[in-house]
N, C-alpha and C positions, 0 to 999 in steps of 0.2 A: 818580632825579631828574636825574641829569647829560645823560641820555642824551631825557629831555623836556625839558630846556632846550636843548639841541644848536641846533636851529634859529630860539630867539630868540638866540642868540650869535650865530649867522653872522650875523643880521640887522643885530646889534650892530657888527660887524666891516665890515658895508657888502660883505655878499659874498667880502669875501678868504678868509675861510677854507673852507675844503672838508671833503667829510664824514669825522666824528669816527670814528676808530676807539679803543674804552677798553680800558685796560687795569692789569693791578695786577700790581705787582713784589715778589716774596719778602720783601726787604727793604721793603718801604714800611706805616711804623707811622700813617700819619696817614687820616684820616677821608677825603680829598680824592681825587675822582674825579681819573684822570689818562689822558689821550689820546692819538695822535696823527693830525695831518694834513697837509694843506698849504697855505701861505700865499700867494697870489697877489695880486701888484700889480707894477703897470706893466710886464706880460705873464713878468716871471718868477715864478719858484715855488721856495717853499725848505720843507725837511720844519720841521714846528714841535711841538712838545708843548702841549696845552691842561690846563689846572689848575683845579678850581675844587671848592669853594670855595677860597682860599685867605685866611688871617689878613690882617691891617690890617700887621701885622710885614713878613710876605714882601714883600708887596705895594710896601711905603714902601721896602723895602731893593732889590728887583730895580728901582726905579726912579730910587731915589738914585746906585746904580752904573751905570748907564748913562751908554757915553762921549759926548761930545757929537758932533753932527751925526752921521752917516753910517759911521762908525769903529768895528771892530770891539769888542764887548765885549773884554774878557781876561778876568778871573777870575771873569767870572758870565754867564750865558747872555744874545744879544741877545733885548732885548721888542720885536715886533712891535706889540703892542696888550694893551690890560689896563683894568679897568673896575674899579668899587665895587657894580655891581647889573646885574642879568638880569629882564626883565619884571616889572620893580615889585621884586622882591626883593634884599634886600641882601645878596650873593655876590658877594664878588672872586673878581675870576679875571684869567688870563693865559693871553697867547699868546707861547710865547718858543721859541726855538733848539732845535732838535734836534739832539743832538751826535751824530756818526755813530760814534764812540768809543764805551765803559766802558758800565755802573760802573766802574773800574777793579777794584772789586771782585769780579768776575767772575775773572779770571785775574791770577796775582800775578805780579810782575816787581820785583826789586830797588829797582827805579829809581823805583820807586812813593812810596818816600821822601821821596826828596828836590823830586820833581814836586809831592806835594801839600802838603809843609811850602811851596814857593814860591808857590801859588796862595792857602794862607795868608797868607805876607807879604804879599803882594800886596793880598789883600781887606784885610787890615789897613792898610795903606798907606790906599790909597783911602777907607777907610770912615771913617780918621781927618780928612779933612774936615767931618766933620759933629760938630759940639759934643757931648760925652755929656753928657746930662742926662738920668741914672737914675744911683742906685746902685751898686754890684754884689752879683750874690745873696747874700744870707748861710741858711748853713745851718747848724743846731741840730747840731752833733757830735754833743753827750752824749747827746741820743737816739738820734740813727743808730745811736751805738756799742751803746747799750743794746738795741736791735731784731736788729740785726746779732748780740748774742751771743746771743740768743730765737731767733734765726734757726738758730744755731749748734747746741744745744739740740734744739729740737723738728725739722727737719729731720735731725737727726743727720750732719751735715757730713764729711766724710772727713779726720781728723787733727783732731778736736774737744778731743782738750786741749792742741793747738799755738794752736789758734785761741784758746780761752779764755784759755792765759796771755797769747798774743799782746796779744789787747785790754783784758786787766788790766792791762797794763804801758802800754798805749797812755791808759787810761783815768785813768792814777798820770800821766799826764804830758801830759794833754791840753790843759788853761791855758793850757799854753807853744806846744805844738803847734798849737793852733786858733790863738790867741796870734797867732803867726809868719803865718797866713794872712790872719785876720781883719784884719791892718795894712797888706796886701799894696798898692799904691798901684794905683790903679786906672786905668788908661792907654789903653786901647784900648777898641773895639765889638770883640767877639769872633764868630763864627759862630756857636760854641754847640751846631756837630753834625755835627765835621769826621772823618766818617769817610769808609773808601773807595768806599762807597756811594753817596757825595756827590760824588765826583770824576767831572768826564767828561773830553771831549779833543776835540776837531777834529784831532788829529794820529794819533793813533796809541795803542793800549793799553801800547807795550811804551815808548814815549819822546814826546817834545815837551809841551808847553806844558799845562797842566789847567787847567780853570775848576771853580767848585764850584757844586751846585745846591741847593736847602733851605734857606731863610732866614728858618724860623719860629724858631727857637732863639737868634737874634743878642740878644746884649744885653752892656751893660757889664763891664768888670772887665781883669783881669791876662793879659798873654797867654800866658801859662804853663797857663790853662787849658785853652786849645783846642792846646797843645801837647801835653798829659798824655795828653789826650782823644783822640788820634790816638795816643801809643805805646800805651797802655792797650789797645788793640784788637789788640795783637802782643804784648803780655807772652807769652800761653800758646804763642807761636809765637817765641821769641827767636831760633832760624835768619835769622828775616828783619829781624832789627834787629844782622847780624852785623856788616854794609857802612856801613848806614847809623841813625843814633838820632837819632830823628824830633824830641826836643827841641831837641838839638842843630843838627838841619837847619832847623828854625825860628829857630832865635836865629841861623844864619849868614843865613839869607834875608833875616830884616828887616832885617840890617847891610845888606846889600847894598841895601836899597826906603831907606835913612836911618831908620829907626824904631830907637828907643831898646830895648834888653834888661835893663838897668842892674844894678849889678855883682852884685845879690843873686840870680840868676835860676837858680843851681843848688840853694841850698838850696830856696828856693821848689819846686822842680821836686821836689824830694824830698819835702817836707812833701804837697805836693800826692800824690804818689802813695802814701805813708804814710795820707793819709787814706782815699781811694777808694779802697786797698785793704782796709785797716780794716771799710770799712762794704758791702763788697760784698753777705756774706751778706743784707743788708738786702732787697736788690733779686734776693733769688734767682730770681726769675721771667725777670728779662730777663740777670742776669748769673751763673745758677746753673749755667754746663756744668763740670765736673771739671774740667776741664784748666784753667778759668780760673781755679777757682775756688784752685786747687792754687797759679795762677801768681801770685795776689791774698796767697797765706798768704806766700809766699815773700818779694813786695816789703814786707808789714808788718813780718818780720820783718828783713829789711835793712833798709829804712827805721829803724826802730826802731834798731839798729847804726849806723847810719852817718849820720843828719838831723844830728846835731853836729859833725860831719867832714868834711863839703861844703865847700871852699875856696869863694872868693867869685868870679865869675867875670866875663869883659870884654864 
């Protein structure tokens, strides 16, 4: 379909854009055709990505964050041009930046830490201009946990009665645990899918400045989530969280943008990964490799140890 709407887009575009090359990345879980080409106007030419369809989500969000007038984005790709429909039909789509960087998830680099906990703050920073008016998600523990140990069970999980006592014990104390979350104060638009997949650069793979791209996932809550949600991707690989720990480089970043951490944000940090480790087995399809699955038994059971132990922190 992307590729027979190509040439009502340019139409759309009034000629600037040039022809589409599509293509699809290892990592890329969404439905959405994705391109590149080049963007011509006022006789220059810059390489661009085209997207389409894309949600009502991305779309309100790569446009909310655009800086004004002529001024480079920072933590989210420039839009050239972007629409709500293609020849009568209703597909958004975009035309935005191509970064000559990343993923950074391509080759690892220490430094990768602390780059994208700041392209975080950053979106955080910005995004908190705009009022939240939504909740934040709530999720059913008691089932997850209950799936998760089905999970545990019939998959036949490696260390299956570390796992089971794990989440008896998780399950005898869970009131308090969801508890501690469910109350969590709800403070920020979060991205919602801040992985390294999602990181580019205009500078360089191994240093300078990251912007983040994928903005169907942004929605309300604690920013503890989209901190979890970036170490959680290095548990099975703790060598690389030896320098730097990505929650931690997130609560330093938003000091540094003025946004608020407020003084509960290690326990939080805890409970948080006490749960998603918990309920991993759930998701064995997308989060079922050994090594993580290994590094998931490991945090429930610390978490478990140590959630009432957390100092409060600045």
């Amino acid at each position: 379909m992307a590729a027979l709407l190509a040439p009502k887009l340019a139409d759309s575009t009034r000629g600037r854009l040039g022809e589409i090359t599509w293509f699809r990345t290892d990592w890329q879980r969404g439905g959405a055709a994705t391109g590149s080409a080049t963007w011509t106007d006022q006789g220059s030419a810059y390489p661009v990505v085209v997207k389409l369809p894309v949600n009502q989500r991305e779309l309100s969000w790569l446009r909310r964050l655009q800086p004004d007038g002529d001024g480079v984005a920072g933590c989210v790709p420039r839009l050239y041009d972007s629409g709500t429909e293609i020849n009568g039909y209703d597909l958004a789509w975009v035309v935005m930046e191509r970064f000559p960087f990343g993923p950074l998830g391509i080759e690892w680099h220490d430094e990768h830490v602390p780059r994208v906990a700041g392209a975080l703050a950053e979106f955080h920073a910005h995004a908190a201009n705009h009022e939240i008016d939504q909740p934040a998600r709530q999720e059913d523990w008691a089932a997850l946990l209950g799936l998760a140990d089905e999970s545990v069970r019939i998959n036949h999980i490696a260390e299956q009665s570390r796992w089971q006592k794990g989440l008896r014990a998780l399950r005898n104390r869970l009131d308090e645990v969801a508890g501690a979350w469910e109350r969590r104060p709800v403070t920020d638009w979060l991205h919602g899918d801040a992985h390294f997949a999602n990181a580019m650069s205009r500078d360089g793979l191994a240093a300078g400045t990251v912007s983040l791209i994928d903005f169907a996932e942004v929605h309300a809550g604690h920013w503890i989530e989209d901190a979890v949600f970036l170490e959680r991707q290095l548990w099975a690989r703790p060598e690389r969280m030896a320098r730097w720990n990505p929650v931690r480089e997130v609560a330093r970043a938003r000091r540094s943008t003025g946004r608020p951490v407020g003084p509960e944000w290690p326990r939080l940090a805890m409970v948080r990964r006490l749960l998603l480790a918990a309920t991993a087995p759930r998701f064995i399809r997308s989060e079922g490799h050994p090594a993580h699955l290994a590094a998931c038994l490991e945090w429930l059971e610390r978490g478990l140890r140590e959630v009432d132990q957390v100092p409060p922190g600045g």
